[in-house]
Legacy VTK file of the C-alpha trace (Angstrom):
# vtk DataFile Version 3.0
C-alpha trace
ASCII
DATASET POLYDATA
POINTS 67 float
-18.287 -45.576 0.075
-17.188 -43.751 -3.184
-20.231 -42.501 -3.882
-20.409 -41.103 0.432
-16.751 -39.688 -0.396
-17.516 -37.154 -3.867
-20.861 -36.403 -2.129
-19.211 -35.239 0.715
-16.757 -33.441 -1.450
-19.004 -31.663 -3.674
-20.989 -30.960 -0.247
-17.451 -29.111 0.756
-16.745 -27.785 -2.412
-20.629 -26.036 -2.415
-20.272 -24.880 1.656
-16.584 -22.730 0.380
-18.090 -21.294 -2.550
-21.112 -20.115 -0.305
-18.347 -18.722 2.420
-16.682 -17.126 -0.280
-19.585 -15.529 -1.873
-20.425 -14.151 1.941
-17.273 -13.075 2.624
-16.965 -11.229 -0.659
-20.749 -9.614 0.432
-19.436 -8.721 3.733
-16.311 -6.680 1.952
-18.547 -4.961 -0.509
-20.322 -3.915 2.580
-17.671 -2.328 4.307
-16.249 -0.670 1.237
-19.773 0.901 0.695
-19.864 2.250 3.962
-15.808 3.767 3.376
-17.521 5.259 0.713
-20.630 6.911 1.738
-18.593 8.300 4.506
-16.334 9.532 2.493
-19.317 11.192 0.898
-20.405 12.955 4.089
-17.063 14.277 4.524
-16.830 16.217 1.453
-20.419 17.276 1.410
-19.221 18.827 4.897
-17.123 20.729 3.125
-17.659 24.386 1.796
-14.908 24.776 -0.043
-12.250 22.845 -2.347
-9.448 21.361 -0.633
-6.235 22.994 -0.770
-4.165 21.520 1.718
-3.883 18.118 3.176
-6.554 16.876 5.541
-6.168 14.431 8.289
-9.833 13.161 8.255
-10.101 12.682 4.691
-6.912 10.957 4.370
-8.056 8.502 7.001
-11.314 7.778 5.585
-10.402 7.007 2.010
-6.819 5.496 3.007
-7.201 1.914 4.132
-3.866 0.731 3.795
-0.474 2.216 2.766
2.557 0.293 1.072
6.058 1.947 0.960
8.277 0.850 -0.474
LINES 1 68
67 0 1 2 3 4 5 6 7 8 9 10 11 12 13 14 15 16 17 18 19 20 21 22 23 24 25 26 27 28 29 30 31 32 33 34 35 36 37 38 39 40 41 42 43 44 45 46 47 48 49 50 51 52 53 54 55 56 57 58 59 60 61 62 63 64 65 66
């Protein structure tokens, strides 16, 4: 039964590090996508900015701490 119990557990242990490893995918993913559309949005752009802009702000900005 020992030998059942630490293959189970190394059967566990395997499994998590495979849903980390996905999960960690999955958010490089996303953040790839932030950033090639926050490529698109300044290539949009004719000019510098020089004032604040709404869309930009929201597509780089994913979360904001105050403090």
């Amino acid at each position: 039964m020992t030998r059942y119990n630490a293959l189970v557990e190394r059967y566990e242990n395997i499994r998590k590090a495979i849903e980390d490893a996905e999960n960690e995918r999955f958010e490089r993913l996303v953040k790839k996508d932030r950033i090639a559309e926050f490529m698109k949005v300044l290539k949009r752009r004719d000019v510098l900015l020089d004032e604040f802009d709404d869309e930009l702000w929201n597509t780089v900005i994913e979360k904001v701490k105050l403090l």
